[in-house]
C-alpha positions as CSV (number, residue, x, y, z in Angstrom):
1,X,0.0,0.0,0.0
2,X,0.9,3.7,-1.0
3,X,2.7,5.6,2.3
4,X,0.3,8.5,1.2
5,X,-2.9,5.9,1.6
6,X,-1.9,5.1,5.3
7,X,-1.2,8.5,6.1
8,X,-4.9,9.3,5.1
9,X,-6.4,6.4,7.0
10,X,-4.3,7.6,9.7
11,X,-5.6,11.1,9.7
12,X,-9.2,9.4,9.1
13,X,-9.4,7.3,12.0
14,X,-9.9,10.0,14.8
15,X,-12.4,10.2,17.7
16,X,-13.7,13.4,17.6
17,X,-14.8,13.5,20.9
18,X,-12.9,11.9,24.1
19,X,-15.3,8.8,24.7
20,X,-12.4,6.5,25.0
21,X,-11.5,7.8,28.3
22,X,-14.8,7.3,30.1
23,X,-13.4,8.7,33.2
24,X,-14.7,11.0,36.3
25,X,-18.4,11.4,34.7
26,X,-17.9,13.0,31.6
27,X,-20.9,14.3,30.0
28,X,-21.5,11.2,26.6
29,X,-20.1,12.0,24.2
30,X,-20.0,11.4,20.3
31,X,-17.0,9.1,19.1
32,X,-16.0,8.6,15.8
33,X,-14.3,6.5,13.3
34,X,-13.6,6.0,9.8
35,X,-12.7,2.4,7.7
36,X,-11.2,1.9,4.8
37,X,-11.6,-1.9,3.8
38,X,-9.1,-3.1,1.5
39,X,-7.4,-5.8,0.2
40,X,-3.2,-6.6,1.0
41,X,-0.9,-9.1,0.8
42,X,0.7,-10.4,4.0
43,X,3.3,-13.2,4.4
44,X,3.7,-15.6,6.8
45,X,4.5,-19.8,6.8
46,X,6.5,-19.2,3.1
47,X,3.4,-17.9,1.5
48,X,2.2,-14.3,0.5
49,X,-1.5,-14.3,1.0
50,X,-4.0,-11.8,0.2
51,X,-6.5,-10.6,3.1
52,X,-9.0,-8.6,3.4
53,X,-8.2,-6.0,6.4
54,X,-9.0,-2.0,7.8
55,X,-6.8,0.4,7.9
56,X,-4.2,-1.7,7.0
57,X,-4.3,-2.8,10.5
58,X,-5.0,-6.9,11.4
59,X,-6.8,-7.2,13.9
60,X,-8.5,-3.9,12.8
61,X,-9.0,-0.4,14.8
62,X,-10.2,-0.7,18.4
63,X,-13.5,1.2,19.3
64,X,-13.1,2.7,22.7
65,X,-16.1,4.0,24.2
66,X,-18.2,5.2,27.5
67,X,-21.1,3.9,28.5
68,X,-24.0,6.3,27.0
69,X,-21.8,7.3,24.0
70,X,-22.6,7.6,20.6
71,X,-20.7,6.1,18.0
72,X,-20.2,6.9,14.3
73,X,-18.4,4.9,12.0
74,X,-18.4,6.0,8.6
75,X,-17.2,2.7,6.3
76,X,-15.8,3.0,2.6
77,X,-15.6,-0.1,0.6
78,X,-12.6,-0.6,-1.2
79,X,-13.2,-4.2,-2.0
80,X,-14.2,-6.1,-5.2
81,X,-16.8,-7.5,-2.7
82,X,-20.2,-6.4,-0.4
83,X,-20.0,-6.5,3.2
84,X,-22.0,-5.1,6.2
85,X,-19.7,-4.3,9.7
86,X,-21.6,-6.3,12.6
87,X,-21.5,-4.5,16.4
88,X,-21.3,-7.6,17.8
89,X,-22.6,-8.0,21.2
90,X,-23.7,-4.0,21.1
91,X,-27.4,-4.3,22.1
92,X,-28.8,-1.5,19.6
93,X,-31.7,-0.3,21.5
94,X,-34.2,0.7,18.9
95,X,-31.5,0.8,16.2
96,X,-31.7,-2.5,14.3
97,X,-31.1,-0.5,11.3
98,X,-27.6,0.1,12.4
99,X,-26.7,-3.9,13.5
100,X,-24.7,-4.4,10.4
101,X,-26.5,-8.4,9.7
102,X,-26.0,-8.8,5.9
103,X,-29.1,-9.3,4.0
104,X,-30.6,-9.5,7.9
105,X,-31.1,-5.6,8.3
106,X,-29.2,-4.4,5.5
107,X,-28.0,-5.2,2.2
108,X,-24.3,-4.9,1.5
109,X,-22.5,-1.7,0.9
110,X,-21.3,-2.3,-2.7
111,X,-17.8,-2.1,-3.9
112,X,-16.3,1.3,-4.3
113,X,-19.4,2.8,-1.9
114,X,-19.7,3.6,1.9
115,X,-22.1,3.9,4.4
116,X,-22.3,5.1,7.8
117,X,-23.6,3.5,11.0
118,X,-25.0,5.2,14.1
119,X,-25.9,4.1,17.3
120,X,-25.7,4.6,21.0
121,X,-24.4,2.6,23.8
122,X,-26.4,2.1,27.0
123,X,-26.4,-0.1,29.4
124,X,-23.4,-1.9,28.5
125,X,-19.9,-2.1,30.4
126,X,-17.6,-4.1,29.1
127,X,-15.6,-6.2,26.0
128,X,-17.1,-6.1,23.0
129,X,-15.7,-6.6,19.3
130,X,-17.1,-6.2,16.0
131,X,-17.0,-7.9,12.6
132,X,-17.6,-7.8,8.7
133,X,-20.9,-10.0,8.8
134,X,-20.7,-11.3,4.7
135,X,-18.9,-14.5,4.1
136,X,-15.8,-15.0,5.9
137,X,-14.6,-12.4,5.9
138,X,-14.8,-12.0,9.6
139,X,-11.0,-13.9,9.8
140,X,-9.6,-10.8,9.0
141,X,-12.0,-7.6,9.2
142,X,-12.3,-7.6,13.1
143,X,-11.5,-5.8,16.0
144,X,-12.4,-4.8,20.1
145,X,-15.3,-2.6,21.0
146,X,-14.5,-1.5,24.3
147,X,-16.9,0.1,26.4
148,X,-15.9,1.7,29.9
149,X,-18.0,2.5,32.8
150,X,-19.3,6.4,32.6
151,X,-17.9,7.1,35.8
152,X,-14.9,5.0,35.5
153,X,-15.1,2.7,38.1
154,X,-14.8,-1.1,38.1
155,X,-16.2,-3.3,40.6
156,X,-12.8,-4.5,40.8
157,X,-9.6,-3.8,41.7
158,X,-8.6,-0.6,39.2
159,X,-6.1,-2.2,36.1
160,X,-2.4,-0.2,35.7
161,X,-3.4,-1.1,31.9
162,X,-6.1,-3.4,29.8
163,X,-4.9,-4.7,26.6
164,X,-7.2,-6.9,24.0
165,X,-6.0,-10.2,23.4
166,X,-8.0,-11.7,19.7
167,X,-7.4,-15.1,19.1
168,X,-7.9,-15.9,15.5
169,X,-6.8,-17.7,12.9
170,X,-4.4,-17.8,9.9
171,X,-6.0,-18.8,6.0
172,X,-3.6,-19.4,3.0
173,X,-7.1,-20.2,1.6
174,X,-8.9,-16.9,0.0
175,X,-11.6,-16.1,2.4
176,X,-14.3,-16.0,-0.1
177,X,-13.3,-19.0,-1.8
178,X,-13.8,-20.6,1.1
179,X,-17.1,-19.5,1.6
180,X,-18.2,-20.7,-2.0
181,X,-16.6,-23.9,-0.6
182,X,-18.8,-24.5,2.5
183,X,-21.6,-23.5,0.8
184,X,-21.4,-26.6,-0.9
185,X,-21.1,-28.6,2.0
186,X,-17.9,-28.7,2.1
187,X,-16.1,-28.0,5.9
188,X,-12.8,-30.1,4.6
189,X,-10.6,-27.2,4.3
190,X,-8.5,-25.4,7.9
191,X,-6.5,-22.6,8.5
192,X,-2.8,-23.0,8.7
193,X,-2.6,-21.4,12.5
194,X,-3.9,-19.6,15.1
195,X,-3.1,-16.4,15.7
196,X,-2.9,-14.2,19.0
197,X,-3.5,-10.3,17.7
198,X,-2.6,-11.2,14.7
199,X,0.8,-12.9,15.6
200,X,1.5,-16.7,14.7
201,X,3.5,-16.9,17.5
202,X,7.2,-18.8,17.3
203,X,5.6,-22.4,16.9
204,X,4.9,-21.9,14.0
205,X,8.4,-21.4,11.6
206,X,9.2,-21.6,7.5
207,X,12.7,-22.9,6.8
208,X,13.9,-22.1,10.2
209,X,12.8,-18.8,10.8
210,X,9.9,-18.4,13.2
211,X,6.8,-16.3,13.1
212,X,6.4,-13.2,15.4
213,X,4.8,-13.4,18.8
214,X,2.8,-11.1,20.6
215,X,4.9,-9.8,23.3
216,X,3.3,-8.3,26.5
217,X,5.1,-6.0,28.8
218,X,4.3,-6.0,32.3
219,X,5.9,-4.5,35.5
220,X,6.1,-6.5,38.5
221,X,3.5,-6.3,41.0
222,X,0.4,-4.4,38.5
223,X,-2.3,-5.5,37.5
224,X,-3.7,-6.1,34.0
225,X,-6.7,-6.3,32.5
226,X,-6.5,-8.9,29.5
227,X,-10.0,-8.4,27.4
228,X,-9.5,-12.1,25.6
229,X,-12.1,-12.3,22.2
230,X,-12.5,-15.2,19.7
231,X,-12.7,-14.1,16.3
232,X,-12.1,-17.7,14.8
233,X,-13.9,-19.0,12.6
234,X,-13.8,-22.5,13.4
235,X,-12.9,-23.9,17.0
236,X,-13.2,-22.9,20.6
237,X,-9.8,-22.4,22.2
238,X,-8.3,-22.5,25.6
239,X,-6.3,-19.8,26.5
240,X,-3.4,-20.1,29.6
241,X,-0.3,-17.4,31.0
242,X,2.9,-19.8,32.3
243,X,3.4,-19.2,36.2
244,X,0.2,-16.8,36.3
245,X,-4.0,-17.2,37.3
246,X,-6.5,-15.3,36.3
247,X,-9.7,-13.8,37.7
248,X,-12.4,-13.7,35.4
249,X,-14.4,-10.5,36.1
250,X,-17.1,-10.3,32.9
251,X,-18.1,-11.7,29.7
252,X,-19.9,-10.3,26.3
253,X,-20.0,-6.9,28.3
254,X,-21.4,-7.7,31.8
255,X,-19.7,-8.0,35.0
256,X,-19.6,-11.7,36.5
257,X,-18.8,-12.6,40.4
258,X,-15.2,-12.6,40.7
259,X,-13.5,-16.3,39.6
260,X,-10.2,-17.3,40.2
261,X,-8.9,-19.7,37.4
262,X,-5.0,-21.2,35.9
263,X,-7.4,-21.2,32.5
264,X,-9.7,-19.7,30.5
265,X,-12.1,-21.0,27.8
266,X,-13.1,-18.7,24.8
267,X,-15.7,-19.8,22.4
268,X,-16.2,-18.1,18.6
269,X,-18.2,-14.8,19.2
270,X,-17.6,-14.5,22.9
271,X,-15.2,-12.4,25.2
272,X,-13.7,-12.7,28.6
273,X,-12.4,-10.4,30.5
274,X,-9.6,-11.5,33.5
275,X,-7.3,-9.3,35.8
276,X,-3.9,-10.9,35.8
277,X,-1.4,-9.9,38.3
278,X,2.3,-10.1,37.3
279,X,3.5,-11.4,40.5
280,X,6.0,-14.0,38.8
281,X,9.4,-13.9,39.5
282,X,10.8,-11.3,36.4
283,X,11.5,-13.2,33.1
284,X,10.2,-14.2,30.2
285,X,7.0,-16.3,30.4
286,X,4.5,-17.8,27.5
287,X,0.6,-17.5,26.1
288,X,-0.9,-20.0,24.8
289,X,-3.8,-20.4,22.6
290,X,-5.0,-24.2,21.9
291,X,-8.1,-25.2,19.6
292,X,-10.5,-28.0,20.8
293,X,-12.3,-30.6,19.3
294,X,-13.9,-33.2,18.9
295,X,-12.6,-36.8,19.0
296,X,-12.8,-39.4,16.1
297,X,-15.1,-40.8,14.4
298,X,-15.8,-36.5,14.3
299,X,-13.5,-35.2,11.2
300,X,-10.5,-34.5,12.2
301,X,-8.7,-31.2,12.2
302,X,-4.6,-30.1,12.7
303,X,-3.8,-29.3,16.5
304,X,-4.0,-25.2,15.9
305,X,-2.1,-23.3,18.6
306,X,-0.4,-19.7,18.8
307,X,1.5,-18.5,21.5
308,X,3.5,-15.2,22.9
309,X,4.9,-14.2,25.6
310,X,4.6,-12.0,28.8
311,X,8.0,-9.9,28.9
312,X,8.7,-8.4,32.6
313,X,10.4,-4.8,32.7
314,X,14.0,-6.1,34.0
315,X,14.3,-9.2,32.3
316,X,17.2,-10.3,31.0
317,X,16.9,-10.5,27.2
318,X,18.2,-14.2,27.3
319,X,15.9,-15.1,30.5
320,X,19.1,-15.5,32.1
321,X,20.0,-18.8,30.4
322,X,17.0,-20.2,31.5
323,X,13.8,-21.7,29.0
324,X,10.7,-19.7,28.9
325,X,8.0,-21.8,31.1
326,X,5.0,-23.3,29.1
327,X,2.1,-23.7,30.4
328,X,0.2,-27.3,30.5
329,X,-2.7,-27.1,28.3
330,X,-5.7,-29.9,28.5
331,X,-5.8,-32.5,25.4
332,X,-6.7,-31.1,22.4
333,X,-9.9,-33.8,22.2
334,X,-10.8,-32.9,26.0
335,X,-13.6,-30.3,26.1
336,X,-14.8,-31.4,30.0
337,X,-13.0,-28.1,30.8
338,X,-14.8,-26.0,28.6
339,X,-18.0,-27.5,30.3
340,X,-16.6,-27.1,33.9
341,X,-15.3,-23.3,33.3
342,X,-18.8,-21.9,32.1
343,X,-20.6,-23.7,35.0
344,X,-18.7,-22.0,37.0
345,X,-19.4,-17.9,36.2
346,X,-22.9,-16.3,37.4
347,X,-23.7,-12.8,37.2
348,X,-22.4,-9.9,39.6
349,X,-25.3,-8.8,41.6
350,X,-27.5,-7.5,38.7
351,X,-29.4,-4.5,38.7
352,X,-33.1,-4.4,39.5
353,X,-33.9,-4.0,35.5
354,X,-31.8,-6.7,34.8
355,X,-34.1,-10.0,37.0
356,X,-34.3,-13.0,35.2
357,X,-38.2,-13.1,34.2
358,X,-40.2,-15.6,36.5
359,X,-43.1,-16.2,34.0
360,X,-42.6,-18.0,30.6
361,X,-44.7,-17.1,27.8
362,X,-42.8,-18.7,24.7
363,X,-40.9,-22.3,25.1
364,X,-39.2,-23.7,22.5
365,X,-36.6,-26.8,22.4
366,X,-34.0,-26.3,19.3
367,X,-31.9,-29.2,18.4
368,X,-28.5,-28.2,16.3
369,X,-27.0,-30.9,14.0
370,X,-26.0,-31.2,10.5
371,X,-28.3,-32.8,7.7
372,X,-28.2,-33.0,4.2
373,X,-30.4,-31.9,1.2
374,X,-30.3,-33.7,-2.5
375,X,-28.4,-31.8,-5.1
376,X,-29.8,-30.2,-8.4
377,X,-33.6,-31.3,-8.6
378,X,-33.2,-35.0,-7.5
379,X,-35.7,-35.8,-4.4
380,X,-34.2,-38.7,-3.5
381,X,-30.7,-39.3,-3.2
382,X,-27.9,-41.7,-1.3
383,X,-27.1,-40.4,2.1
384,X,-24.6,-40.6,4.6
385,X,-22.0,-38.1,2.8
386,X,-22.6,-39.5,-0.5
387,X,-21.7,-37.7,-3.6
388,X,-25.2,-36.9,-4.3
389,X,-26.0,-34.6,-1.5
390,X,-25.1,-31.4,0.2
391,X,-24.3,-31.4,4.1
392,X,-26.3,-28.7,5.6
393,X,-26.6,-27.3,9.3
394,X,-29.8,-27.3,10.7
395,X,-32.1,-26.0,13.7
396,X,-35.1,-27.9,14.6
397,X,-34.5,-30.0,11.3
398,X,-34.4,-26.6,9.3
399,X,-31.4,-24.9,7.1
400,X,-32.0,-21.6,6.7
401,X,-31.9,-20.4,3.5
402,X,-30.3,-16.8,3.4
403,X,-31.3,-14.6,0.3
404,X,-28.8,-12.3,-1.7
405,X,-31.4,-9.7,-2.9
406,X,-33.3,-8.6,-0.1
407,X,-32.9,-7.2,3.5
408,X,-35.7,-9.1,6.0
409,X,-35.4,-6.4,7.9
410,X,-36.3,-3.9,5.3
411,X,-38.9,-6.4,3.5
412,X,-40.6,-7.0,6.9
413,X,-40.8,-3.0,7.5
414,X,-42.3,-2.0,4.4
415,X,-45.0,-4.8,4.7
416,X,-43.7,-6.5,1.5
417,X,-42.1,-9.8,2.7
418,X,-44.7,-12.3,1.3
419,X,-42.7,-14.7,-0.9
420,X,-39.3,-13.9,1.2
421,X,-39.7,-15.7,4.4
422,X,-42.2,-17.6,6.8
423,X,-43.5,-17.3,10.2
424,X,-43.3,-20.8,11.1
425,X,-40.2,-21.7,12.7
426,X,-41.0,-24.8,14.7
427,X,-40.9,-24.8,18.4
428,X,-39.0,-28.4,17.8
429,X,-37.3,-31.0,16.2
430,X,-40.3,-32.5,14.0
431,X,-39.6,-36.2,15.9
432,X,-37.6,-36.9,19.2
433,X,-34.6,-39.4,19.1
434,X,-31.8,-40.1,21.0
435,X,-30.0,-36.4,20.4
436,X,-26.8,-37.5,21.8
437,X,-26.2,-41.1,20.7
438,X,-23.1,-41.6,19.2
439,X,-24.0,-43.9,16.6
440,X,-25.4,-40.9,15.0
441,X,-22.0,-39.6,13.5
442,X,-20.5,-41.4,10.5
443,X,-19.9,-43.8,9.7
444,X,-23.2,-44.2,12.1
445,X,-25.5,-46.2,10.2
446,X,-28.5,-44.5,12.2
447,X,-27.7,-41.0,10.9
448,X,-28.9,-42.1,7.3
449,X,-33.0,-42.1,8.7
450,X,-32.3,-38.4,10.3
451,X,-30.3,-36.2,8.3
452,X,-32.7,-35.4,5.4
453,X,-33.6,-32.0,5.7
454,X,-34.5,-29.1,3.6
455,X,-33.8,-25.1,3.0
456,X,-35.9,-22.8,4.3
457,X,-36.7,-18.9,5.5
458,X,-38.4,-19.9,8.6
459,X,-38.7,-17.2,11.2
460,X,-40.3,-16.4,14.4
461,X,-42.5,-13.4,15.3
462,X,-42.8,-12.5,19.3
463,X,-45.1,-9.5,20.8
464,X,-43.3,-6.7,22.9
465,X,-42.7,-7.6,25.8
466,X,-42.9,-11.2,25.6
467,X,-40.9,-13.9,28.2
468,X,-38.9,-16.4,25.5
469,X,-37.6,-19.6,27.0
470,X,-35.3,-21.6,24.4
471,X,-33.6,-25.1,25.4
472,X,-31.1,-25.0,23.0
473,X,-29.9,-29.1,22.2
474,X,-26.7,-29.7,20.8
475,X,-26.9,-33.2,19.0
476,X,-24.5,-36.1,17.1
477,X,-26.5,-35.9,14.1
478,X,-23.0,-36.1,11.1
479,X,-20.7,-34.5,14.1
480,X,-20.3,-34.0,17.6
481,X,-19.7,-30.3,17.9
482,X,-20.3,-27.7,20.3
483,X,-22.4,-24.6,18.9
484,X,-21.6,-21.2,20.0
485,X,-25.2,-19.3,19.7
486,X,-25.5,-15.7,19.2
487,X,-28.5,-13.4,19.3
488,X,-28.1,-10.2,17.8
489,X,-29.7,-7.3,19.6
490,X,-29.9,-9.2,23.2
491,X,-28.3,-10.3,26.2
492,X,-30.2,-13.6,27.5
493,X,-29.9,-15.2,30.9
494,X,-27.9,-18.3,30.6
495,X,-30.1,-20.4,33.2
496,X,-28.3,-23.9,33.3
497,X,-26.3,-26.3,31.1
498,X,-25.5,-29.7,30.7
499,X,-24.0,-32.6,29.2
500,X,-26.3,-35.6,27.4
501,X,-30.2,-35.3,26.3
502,X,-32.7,-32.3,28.4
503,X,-34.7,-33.7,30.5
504,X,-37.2,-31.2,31.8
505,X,-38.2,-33.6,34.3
506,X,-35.0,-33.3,36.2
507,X,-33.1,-30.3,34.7
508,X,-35.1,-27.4,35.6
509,X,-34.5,-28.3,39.1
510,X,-30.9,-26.9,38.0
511,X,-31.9,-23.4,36.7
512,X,-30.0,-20.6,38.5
513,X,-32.7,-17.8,38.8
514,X,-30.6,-15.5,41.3
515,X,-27.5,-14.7,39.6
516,X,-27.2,-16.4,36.0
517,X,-24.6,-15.0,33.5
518,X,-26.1,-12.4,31.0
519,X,-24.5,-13.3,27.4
520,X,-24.8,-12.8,24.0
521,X,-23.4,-15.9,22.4
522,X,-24.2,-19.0,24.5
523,X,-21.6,-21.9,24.0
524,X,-24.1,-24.9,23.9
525,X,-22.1,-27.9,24.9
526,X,-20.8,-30.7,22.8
527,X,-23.7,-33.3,23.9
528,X,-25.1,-31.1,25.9
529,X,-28.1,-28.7,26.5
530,X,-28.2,-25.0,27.4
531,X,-31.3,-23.2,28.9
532,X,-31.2,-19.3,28.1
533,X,-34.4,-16.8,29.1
534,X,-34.6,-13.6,27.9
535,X,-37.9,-10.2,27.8
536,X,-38.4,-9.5,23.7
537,X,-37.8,-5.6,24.8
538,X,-36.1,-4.2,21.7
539,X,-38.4,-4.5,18.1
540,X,-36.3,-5.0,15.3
541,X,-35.5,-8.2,13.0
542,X,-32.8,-10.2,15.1
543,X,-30.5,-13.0,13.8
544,X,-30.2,-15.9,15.7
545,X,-26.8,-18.0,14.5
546,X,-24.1,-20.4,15.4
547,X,-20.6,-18.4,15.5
548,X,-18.9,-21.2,13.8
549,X,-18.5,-19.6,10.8
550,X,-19.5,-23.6,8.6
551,X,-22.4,-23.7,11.2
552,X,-23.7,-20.7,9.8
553,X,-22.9,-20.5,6.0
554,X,-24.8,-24.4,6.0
555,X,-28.0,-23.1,7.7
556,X,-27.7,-23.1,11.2
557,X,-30.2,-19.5,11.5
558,X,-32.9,-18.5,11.7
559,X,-34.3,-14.7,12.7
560,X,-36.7,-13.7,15.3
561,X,-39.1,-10.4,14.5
562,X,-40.0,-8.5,17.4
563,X,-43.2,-6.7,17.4
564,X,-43.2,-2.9,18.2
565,X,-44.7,-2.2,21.8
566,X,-47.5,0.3,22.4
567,X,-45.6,3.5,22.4
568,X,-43.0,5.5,20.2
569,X,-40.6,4.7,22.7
570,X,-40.9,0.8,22.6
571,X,-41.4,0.7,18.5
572,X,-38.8,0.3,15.8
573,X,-38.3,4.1,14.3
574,X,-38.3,4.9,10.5
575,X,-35.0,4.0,8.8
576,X,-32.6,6.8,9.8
577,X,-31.2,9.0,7.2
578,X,-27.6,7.5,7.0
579,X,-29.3,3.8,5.9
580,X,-29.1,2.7,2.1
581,X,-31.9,0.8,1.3
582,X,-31.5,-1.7,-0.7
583,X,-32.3,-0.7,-4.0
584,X,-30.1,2.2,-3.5
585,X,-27.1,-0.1,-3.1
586,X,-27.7,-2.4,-6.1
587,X,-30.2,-4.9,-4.9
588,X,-32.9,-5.4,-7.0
589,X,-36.4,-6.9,-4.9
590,X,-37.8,-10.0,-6.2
């Protein structure tokens, strides 16, 4: 790139008022930020690869915000592709128009145009991030989204310094080739590495020389606040400091009670904040970053780790002859302590507007599993990963079909979304079975008499103001997975979880109702159940997903419409005058 083209960006990217202080009640203020998405070529393993990055920055510009803030990012398109930015985690009170869900609430901006999004944060304190929402293009165009308490006080010890740590991965493979890959059922193809803010880390080497690490300096004795974020596309990972513990203090931007851990556990979509006291002897100490997975007979994937190192102020540049310490991760097939880590957060004592709600209008039970649909026209077809069919990802025995046209969001405001979607999401899986049984992944047999499925736009409509109670059902159906689950435009109360089939008899019994995490993505366990409650307070068109990035290209979505409530203050407001519609970026309405 041109030395005159990063000076601009440089210039561009400014917040024009100081929300990224957040300090000693400040009055909000407006805070904004321009991105240039581009293409470039980086190098790493032997191989110049191009990506797809802002501001010539990987992982992109950090948003740094106060609570009550407004924030205004104006976004140019310098790609030979569309993409929408996603706030991910940012709960956009009244401003779905501004959620950034491609072909969800908006169409993409074109190549060669912009578009600008506004929106306030309320309500939220914490570690955010946000993410091109087209493709995959989410590998590379990321970044934090910090927001800090108004009157800058923590219900923790104060940090001498917070840094973001992204975990992420590294593709040789063009990102949008990879998408046209998936689409096709095909989840065959990895990433090289992971990557920790952007670094490969020193495991990972071509012809001898190693790849950079992140290196993080710390002074003896302080405290730092390490704001960990998965952007991955494809695997949870555990995430541990050498000679260190953490306490984990919040999560998706809410505080949780104060837990004291050696390791952390980050799923795709989610964040974790944890103070870490550098109270090691001074040297030289490393990170690590390890992916999970399933066992066989799942598909197998390389063992993908990244790691960098904590540097003290002092420390002899050779560690004084002594090897940097590693620290002792779990088995890469062992995900019992991803299980074990969630179960063990619950909320800080929540505010009074925050209570879990006792009554439960709306139940559903969604299973998540793969499937498979007949290609071309046939209607019947040979299963069980034959050649003739696509693998899909389903909910409830559904893969949502996402349209290239049309915003739903858009559609569903201007009363013209007959022929686009349906109302009829089911409430469950169309037959019970055995949700967990083993049997069910390939080379099974019994997988063969569950895995037909189809494509669909199948949504779900709620009144204001409605309690929703989902049971979400991880199953074995093709694989063995976990299945991160995000809702856009809420936080929901993660209840309970657990391992093998729900059983309502039993399981409610289980339910925390005093002090349950509040979370944006949910990891649903491998096996295993999750039980989330949430108020449908915020009208607007809201995409429900899994946040591996295969779950989601093969179906694994649907949307849920919220109804306006009875006043201008709890109804969806007219697009505002910043929003493209989509005929004005390209898109012509079926």
């Amino acid at each position: 790139m041109a030395a005159s083209f990063f000076l601009a960006v440089a210039v561009a990217v400014v917040a024009l008022a100081a929300g990224g202080g957040g300090g000693g009640g400040a009055e909000a203020a407006t805070v904004e930020h321009n991105f240039v998405v581009h293409e470039m070529n980086a190098t790493h393993l032997c191989n110049t690869t191009k990506i797809y990055v802002v501001n010539g920055q990987l992982p992109g510009p950090t948003v740094d915000v106060a609570e009550g803030d407004t924030v205004v990012v104006h976004v140019v398109n310098k790609l030979p592709h569309g993409l929408t930015i996603h706030w991910h985690g940012v709960r956009q009170i009244r401003s779905c128009w501004a959620d950034g869900a491609g072909f969800v609430t908006e169409c993409p901006i074109p190549p060669g145009r912009q578009h600008t999004y506004r929106f306030n944060v309320t309500g939220q304190v914490g570690t955010l991030w946000w993410h091109a929402h087209i493709t995959c293009l989410r590998a590379t165009i990321n970044g934090a989204f910090i927001i800090r308490p108004r009157d800058g006080k923590y219900p923790f010890p104060t940090p001498a310094k917070d840094v973001p740590v992204i975990i992420g991965e590294w593709w040789q493979l063009d990102l949008i080739e990879l998408d046209r890959r998936m689409m096709d059922g095909n989840f065959d193809d990895n990433p090289l590495s992971a990557t920790i803010n952007g670094k490969l880390g020193d495991l990972s080497n071509c012809s001898g020389t190693v790849e950079e690490s992140f290196v993080l300096d710390v002074v003896r004795g302080q405290t730092y606040l390490l704001r960990l974020i998965n952007t991955a596309l494809f695997s949870e990972y555990y995430y541990r400091v050498a000679g260190h513990t953490f306490t984990v203090v919040g999560a998706d931007g809410n505080y949780l009670t104060p837990y004291k851990t050696e390791m952390v556990t980050v799923a795709p979509g989610e964040t974790i904040d944890v103070l870490m006291v550098a109270d090691a002897p001074p040297g030289y100490y490393h990170m690590m970053a390890l992916a999970n997975q399933p066992p066989e007979p799942d598909l197998q994937i390389p063992v993908f780790t990244s790691r960098g190192l904590i540097r003290y102020a002092g420390a002899a540049a050779n560690n004084n002859g002594l090897p940097v310490p590693m620290p002792v991760m779990p088995h890469q097939h062992n995900t019992m302590p991803s299980y074990y880590f969630r179960k063990n957060l619950t909320a800080l004592a929540l505010p009074e507007r925050h209570r879990v709600p006792m009554h439960v209008d709306e139940r559903l039970f969604i299973t998540l599993g793969l499937g498979s649909i007949c290609r071309g026209t046939n209607k019947t077809c040979q299963r069980r990963r034959g050649p003739e069919t696509i693998v899909v990802a389903t909910m409830n025995n559904v893969s949502f079909l996402h349209h290239n046209t049309s915003s739903l969001l858009e559609r569903y405001y201007d009363g013209t979304s007959e022929g686009l979607y349906t109302e009829d999401f089911p409430d469950r899986p169309p037959r019970p079975y055995n949700y967990t049984n083993r049997e069910l992944i390939p080379p099974g047999p019994l997988e063969e008499a569950l895995e037909p499925t189809f494509k669909a736009t199948k949504l779900r409509r709620f009144k204001y103001n409605t309690s929703v109670e989902i049971v979400f059902q991880s199953t074995t159906l093709l694989q063995s997975d976990s299945n991160p689950m995000h809702l856009h435009g809420y936080d929901v109360f993660v209840l309970a979880q657990g391992v093998g089939n729900f059983n309502p008899k039993v399981d409610v019994s289980k339910f925390n109702y005093h002090n349950p995490q509040l979370r944006n993505t949910v990891q649903v366990p491998r096996g295993g159940w999750a039980a989330i409650r949430f108020l449908t307070d915020n009208p607007g068109m809201w995409y429900l997903h899994c946040h591996f990035e295969f779950h989601i290209i093969m179906g694994m979505a649907t949307a849920f419409i919220v109804e306006d409530g009875p006043t201008p203050e709890t109804s969806l407001p007219p697009p505002p005058p910043e929003f493209k519609r989509c005929a004005a970026n390209g898109f012509s309405q079926p």
